[in-house]
C-alpha positions as CSV (number, residue, x, y, z in Angstrom):
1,X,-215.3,-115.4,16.8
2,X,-214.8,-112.2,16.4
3,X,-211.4,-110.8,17.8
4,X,-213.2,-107.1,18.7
5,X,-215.6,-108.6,20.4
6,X,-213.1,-111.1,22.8
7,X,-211.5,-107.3,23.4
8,X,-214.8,-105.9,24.2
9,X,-215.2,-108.9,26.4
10,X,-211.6,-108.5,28.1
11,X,-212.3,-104.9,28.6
12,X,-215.5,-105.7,30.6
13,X,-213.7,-108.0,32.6
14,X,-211.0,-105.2,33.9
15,X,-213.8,-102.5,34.3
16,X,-216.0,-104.7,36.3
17,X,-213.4,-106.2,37.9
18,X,-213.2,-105.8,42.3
19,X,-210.8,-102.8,43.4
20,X,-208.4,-103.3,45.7
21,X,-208.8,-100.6,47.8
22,X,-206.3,-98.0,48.2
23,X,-204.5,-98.8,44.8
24,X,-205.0,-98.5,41.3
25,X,-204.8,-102.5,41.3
26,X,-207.9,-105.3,40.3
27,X,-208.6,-108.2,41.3
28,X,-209.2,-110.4,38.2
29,X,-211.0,-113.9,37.9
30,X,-208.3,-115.9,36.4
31,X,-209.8,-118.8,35.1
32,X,-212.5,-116.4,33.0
33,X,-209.4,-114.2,32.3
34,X,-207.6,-117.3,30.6
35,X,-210.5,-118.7,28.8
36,X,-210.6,-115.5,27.3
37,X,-207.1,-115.7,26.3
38,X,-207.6,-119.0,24.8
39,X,-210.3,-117.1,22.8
40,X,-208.2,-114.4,21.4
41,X,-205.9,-116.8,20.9
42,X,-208.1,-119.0,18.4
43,X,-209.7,-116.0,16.7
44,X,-206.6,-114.8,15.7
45,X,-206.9,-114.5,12.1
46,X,-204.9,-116.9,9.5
47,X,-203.8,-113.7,7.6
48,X,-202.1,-112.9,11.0
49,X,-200.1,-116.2,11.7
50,X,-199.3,-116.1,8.0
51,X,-197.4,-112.8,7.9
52,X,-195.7,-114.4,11.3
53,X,-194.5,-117.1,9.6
54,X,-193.4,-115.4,6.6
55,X,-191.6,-112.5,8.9
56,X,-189.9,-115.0,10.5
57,X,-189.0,-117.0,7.2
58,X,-187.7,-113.1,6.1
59,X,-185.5,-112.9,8.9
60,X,-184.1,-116.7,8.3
61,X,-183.8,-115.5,5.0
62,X,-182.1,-112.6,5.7
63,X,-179.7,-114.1,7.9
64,X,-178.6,-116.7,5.1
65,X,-178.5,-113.9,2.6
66,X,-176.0,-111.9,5.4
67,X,-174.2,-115.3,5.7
68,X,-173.3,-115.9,2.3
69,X,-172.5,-112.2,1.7
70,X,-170.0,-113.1,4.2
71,X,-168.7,-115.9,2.4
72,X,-168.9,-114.3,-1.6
73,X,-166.7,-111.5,0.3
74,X,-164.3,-113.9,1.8
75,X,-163.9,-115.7,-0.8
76,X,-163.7,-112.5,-3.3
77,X,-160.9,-111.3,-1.1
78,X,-158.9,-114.4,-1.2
79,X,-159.2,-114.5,-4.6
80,X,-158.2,-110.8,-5.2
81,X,-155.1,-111.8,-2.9
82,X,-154.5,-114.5,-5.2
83,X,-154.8,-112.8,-8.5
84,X,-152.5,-109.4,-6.6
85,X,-149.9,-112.7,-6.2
86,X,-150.2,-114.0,-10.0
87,X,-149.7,-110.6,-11.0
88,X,-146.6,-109.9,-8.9
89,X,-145.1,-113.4,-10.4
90,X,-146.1,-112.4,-13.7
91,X,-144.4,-109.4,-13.4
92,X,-141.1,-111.2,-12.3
93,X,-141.5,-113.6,-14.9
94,X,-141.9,-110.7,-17.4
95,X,-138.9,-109.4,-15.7
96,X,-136.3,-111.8,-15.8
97,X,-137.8,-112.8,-19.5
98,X,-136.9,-109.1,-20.6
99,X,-133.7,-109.6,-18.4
100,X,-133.0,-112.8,-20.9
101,X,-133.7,-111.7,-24.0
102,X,-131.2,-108.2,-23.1
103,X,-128.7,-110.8,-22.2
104,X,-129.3,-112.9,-25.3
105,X,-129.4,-109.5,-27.7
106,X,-126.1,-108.7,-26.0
107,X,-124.0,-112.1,-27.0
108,X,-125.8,-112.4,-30.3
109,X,-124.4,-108.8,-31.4
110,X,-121.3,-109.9,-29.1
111,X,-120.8,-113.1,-31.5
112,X,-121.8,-111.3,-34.9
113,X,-119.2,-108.5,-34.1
114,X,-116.6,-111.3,-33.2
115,X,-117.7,-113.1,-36.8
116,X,-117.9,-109.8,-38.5
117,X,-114.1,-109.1,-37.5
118,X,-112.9,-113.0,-38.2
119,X,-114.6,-112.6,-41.3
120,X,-112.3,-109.5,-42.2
121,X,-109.4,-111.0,-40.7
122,X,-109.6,-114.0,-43.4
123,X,-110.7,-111.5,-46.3
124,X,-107.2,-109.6,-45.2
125,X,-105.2,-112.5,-45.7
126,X,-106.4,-113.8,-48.5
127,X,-106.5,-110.4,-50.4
128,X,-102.5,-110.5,-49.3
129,X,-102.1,-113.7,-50.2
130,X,-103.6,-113.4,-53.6
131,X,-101.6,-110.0,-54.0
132,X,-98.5,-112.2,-53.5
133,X,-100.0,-114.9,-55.9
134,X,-100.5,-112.3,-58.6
135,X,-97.2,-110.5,-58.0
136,X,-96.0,-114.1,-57.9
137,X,-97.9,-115.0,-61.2
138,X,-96.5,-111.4,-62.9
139,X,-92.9,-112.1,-62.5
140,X,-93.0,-115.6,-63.7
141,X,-94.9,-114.1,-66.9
142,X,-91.9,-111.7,-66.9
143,X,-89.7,-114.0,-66.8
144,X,-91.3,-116.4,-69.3
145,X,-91.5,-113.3,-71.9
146,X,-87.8,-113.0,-71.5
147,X,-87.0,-116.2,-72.7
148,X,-89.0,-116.4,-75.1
149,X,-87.2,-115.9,-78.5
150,X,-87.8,-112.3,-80.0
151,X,-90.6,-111.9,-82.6
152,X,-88.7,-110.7,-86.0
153,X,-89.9,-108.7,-87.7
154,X,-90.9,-110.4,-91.2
């Protein structure tokens, strides 16, 4: 059936319906008003209970869409919390690494300034040493010479 024509139909039923007098009220027949109902109902067309369905599957879908935006964001703010975390520990580990290595650069040119002198130390001593050898060495060639017999002269 056609639905325009069920309304045509209802609309009869209200304009030829009884007055109640003294009001803007009608008295209606309620079982032809509810068959009529039924009617509209069942000549609603398919095209119409389909875009129902799929409105209310675009609100379900909707809501899921909102619910899981929900959850990407929560779960994109706890990781940003945990990545702000790793970077602050990073940054300490940096840190004391750079803290280390000043420390490590410090001894190393400590220790090479402490070889550097022991080294010279040594070089010292043995240069005197050696200066005593050799002044040592010089006199006993002195006093070999002088006991030698004297060249003559042929």
């Amino acid at each position: 059936m056609d639905i325009q024509f069920l309304v045509e139909r209802l609309e009869a039923l209200v304009v030829n319906a009884r007055k109640v007098p003294m009001t803007s009220s009608i008295v209606l027949e309620q079982a032809a008003v509810l068959d009529l109902i039924d009617q509209l109902r069942v000549a609603i067309p398919e095209e119409v209970k389909q875009a129902r369905r799929l409105n209310q599957d675009a609100e379900r879908v909707v809501s899921r869409a909102k619910e899981e935006a929900e959850e990407i964001m929560a779960a994109a703010q706890e990781q940003a919390a945990v990545l702000l975390q790793d970077q602050s520990i990073l940054r300490e580990a940096e840190s004391r690494a750079q803290d280390t290595l000043d420390r490590a650069t410090g001894k190393a040119d400590e220790t090479m300034r402490g070889a550097d002198q022991y080294a010279a130390d040594v070089l010292v001593r043995l240069q005197s040493d050696l200066e005593k050898t050799l002044s040592v060495i010089g006199k006993s060639l002195e006093v070999l010479e002088e006991r030698r017999p004297a060249k003559t002269e042929a």
